[in-house]
C-alpha angles and dihedrals in degrees: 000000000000103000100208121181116187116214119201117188138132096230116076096196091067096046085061096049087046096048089039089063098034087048103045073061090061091258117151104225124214116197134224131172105189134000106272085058093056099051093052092043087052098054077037094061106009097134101058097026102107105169130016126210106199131182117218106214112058146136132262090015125017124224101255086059088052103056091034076067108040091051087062088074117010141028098217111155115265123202109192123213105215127176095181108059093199102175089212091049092057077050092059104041091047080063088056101044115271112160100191134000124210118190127220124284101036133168116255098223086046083050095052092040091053085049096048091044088049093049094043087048095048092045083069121202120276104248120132132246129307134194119216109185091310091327106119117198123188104186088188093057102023107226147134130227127180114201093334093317118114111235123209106230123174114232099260093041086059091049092050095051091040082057111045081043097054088052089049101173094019123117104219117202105231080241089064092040089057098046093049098049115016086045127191095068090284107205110199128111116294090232084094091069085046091051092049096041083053087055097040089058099052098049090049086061105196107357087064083094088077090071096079114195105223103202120248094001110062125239154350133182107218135163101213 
């Protein structure tokens, strides 16, 4: 299976440096240098991209343009460049849909490794479906159904409810939550977890009643 990954940054320089490390893993690069570009390398090449780097800060479109666009039609992983770190803005990118942020300057074989660990992550294991109360996982296809009805649930949002589900009965602290799922000692601020809990609520209807908020501690999947 061809393992593409489509860069999109301004500097060329960092493309190369990018595509020098990717490739030496046996990783086909496409290059973009500015959004429009990407968008139009992405419809271009939906069906074999598995994983896009993407700058934030570009000409033409903005990154944040890019991936608002892409999550209208596909759930790709998206790792975001950033050079700014705003805590606010990671907030912000996590509600559209980031899966990982790397800040610049980063290190090319933590790059690669991120990369490895999100793919990994996103191919799922191959067990079959289990039922939680109503709740259907299907860790192949990765996918949520709630009494027979297919839920859309964003990456991390999965990752968050197979989570809280795999440790049933088990308060989990919103530090843990984060380490576990967010990986790589993500230090922004835990109202992301809150935020997606909130979403993953909603979208469960009525079985969102199952997430119990345990107060000053985070968070426990129990069927009670």
């Amino acid at each position: 299976m061809d393992k593409s990954i489509l860069i999109v940054d301004d500097e060329a320089r960092m493309r190369k440096l990018i595509k020098d490390f990717l490739g030496a893993k046996g990783y086909t690069v496409i290059e973009a240098k500015d959004g429009e570009e990407a968008l139009q390398k992405f419809l271009e090449n939906k069906e074999k991209i598995q994983l896009i780097l993407l700058d934030v800060m570009m000409p033409k479109l903005d990154g944040w343009s890019v991936l608002r666009q892409i999550r209208q039609t596909s759930k790709v992983p998206i790792i975001m460049l950033t050079a700014r770190g705003e805590e606010q803005d990671e907030l912000f990118g996590f509600e559209l849909g980031v899966d990982e942020y790397i800040s610049k300057p980063f290190s090319p074989k933590i790059l690669v490794a991120r990369v490895e660990a999100l793919l990994k992550r996103t191919a799922g294991d191959k067990k079959q479906t289990k039922d939680y109360g109503g709740i259907e996982i299907n860790k192949e296809g990765r996918t949520v159904t709630v009494e027979g009805k297919l839920i859309e649930l964003s990456l991390r949002e999965y990752e968050l409810l197979t989570y809280l589900i795999e440790n049933e009965g088990i308060a989990l602290s919103r530090d843990k939550i984060l380490n576990n799922v967010w990986n790589f000692d993500y230090y922004g601020d835990s109202r992301t977890i809150d935020s997606h809990i909130k979403k993953i609520r909603h979208k469960l209807g009525k079985k969102g009643k199952y997430i119990k908020t345990i107060r000053g501690l985070g968070y426990k999947f129990e069927l009670k």
